[in-house]
Backbone as CSV, one residue per row, in Angstrom:
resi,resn,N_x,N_y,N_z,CA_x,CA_y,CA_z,C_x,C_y,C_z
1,UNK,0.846,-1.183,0.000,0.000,0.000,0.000,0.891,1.245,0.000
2,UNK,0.460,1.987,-1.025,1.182,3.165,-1.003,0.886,4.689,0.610
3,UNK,2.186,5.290,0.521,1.598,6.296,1.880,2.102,7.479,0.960
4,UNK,0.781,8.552,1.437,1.282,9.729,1.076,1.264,10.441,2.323
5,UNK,2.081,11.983,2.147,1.694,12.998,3.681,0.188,12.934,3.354
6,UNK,0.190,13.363,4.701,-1.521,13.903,5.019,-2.473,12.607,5.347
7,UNK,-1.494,11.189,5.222,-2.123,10.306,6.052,-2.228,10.006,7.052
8,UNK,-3.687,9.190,7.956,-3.570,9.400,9.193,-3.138,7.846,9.272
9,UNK,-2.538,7.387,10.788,-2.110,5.985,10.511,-1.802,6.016,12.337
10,UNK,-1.781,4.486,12.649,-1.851,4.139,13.708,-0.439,3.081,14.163
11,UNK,0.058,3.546,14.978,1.256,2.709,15.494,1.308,1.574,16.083
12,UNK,1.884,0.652,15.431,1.509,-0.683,16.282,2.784,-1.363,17.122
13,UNK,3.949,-0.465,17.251,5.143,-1.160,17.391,6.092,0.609,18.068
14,UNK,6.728,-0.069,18.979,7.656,1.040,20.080,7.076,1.832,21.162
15,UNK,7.680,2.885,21.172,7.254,3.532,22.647,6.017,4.222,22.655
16,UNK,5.498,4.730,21.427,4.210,5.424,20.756,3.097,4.356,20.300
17,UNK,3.203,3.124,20.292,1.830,1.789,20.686,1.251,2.284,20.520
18,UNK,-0.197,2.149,19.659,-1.557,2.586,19.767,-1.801,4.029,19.842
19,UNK,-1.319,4.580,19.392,-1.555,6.249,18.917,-1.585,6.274,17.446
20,UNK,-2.185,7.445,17.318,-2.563,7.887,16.293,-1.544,9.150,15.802
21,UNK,-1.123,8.994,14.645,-0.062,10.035,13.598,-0.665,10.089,12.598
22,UNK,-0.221,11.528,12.109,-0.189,11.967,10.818,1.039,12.107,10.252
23,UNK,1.295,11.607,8.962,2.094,11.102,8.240,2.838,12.732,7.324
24,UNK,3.986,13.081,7.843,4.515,14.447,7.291,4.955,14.267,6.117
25,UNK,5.568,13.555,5.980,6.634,12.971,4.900,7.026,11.918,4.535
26,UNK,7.759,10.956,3.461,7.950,9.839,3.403,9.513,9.532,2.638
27,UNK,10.099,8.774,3.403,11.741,8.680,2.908,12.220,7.125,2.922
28,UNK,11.556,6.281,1.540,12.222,5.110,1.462,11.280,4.801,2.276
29,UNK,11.922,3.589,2.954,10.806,2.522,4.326,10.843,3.005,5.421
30,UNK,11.081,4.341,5.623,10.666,5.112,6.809,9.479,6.306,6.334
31,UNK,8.887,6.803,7.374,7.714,7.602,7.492,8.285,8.658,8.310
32,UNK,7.992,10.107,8.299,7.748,10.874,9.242,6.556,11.262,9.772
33,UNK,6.615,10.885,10.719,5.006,11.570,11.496,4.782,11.810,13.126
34,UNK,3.654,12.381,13.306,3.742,13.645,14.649,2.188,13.234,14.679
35,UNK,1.878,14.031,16.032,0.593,13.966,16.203,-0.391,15.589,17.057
36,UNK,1.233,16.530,16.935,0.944,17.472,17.509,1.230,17.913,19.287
37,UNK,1.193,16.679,20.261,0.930,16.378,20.938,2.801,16.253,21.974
38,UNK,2.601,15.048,22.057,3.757,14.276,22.187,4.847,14.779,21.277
39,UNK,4.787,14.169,19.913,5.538,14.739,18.925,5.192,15.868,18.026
40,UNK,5.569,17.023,17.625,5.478,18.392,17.581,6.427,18.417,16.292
41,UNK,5.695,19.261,15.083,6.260,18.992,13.864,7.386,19.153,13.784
42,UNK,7.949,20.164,14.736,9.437,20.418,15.080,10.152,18.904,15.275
43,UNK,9.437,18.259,15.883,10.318,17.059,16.120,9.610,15.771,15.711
44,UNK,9.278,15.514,14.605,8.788,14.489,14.107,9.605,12.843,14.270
45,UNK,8.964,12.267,14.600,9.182,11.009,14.849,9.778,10.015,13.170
46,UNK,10.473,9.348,12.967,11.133,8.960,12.220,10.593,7.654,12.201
47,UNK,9.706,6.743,11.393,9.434,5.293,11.829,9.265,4.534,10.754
48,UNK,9.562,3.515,10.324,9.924,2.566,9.918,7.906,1.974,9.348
49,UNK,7.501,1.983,8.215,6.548,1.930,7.609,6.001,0.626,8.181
50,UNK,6.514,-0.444,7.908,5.742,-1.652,8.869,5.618,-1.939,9.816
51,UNK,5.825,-0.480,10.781,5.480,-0.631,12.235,4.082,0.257,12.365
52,UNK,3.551,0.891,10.968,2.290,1.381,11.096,1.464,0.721,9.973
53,UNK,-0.115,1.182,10.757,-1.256,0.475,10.336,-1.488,1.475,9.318
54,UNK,-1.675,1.356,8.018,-2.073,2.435,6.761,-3.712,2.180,6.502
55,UNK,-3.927,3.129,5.747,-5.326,2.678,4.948,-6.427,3.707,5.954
56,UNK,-6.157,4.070,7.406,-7.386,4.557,8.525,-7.778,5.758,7.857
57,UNK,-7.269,6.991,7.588,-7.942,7.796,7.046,-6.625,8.911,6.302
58,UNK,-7.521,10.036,6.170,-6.477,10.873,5.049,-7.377,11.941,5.387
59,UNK,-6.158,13.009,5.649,-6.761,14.571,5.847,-6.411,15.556,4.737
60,UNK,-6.976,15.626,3.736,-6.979,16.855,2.526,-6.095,18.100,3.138
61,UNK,-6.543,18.733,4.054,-6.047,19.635,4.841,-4.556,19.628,4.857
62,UNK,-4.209,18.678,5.737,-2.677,18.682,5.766,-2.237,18.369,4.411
63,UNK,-2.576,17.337,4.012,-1.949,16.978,2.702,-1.932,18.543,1.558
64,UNK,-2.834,19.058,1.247,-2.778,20.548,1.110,-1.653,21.344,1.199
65,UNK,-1.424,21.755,2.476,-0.680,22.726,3.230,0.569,22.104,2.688
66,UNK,0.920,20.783,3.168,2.159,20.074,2.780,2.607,20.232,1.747
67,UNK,1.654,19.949,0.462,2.416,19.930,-0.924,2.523,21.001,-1.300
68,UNK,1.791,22.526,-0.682,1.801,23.878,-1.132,3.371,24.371,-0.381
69,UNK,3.881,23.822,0.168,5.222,23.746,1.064,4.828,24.931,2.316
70,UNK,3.598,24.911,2.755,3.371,25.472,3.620,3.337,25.119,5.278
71,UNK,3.769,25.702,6.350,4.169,24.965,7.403,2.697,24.755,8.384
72,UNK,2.837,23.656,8.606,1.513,22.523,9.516,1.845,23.281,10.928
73,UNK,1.251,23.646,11.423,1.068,23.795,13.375,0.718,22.716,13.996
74,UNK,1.216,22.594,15.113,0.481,21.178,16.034,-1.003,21.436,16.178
75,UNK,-1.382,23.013,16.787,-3.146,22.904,16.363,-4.225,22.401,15.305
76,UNK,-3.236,22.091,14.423,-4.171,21.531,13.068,-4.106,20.676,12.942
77,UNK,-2.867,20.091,13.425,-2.377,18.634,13.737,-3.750,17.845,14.604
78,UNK,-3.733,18.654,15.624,-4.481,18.021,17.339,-5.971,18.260,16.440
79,UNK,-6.416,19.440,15.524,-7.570,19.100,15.525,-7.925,18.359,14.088
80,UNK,-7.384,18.173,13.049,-7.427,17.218,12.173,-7.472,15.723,13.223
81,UNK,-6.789,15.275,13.838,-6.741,13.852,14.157,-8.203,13.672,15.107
82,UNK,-8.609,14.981,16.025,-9.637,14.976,16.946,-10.920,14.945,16.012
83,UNK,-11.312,15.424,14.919,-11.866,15.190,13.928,-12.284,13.951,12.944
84,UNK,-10.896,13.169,13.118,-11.007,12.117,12.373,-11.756,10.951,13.861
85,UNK,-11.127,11.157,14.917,-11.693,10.598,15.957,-13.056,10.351,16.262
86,UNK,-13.887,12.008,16.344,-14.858,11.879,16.376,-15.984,11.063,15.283
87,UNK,-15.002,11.053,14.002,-15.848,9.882,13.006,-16.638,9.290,13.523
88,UNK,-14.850,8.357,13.518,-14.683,7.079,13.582,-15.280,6.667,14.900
89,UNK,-15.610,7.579,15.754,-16.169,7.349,17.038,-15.624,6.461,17.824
């Protein structure tokens, strides 16, 4: 399965277990992604693609901002993912 930024995706493996990221960037079989929170775009987490669950959802928004090379805030971060939450309920 392919990943683009602006995907949302779920960790299944290290110290971040069962959280939820959005996907900044992509380099080879690693991922960058943050969640606003914990990790802060400033310091994006570096992870290894088959330690996340793909396919959960996709935020236009970020993906947007991203490819316009415009810079993401953790607030859009926290409320894109709180958004996708409330969906998915």
């Amino acid at each position: 399965m392919e990943v683009f930024p602006g995907d949302i995706v779920y960790s299944k493996a290290g110290r971040d277990k069962n959280g939820y990221f959005v996907i900044m960037s992509v380099d080879g079989e690693y991922a960058y992604i943050c969640d606003g929170r914990k990790r802060k775009t400033d310091s994006q987490k570096r992870k290894k693609i088959k330690h996340l669950e793909l396919g959960i959802g996709h935020s236009q928004y970020i993906e947007k901002k991203l490819l316009a090379g415009e810079k993401v805030t953790n607030a859009e971060l926290r409320r894109e993912l709180y958004e996708y939450n409330q969906k998915e309920g």
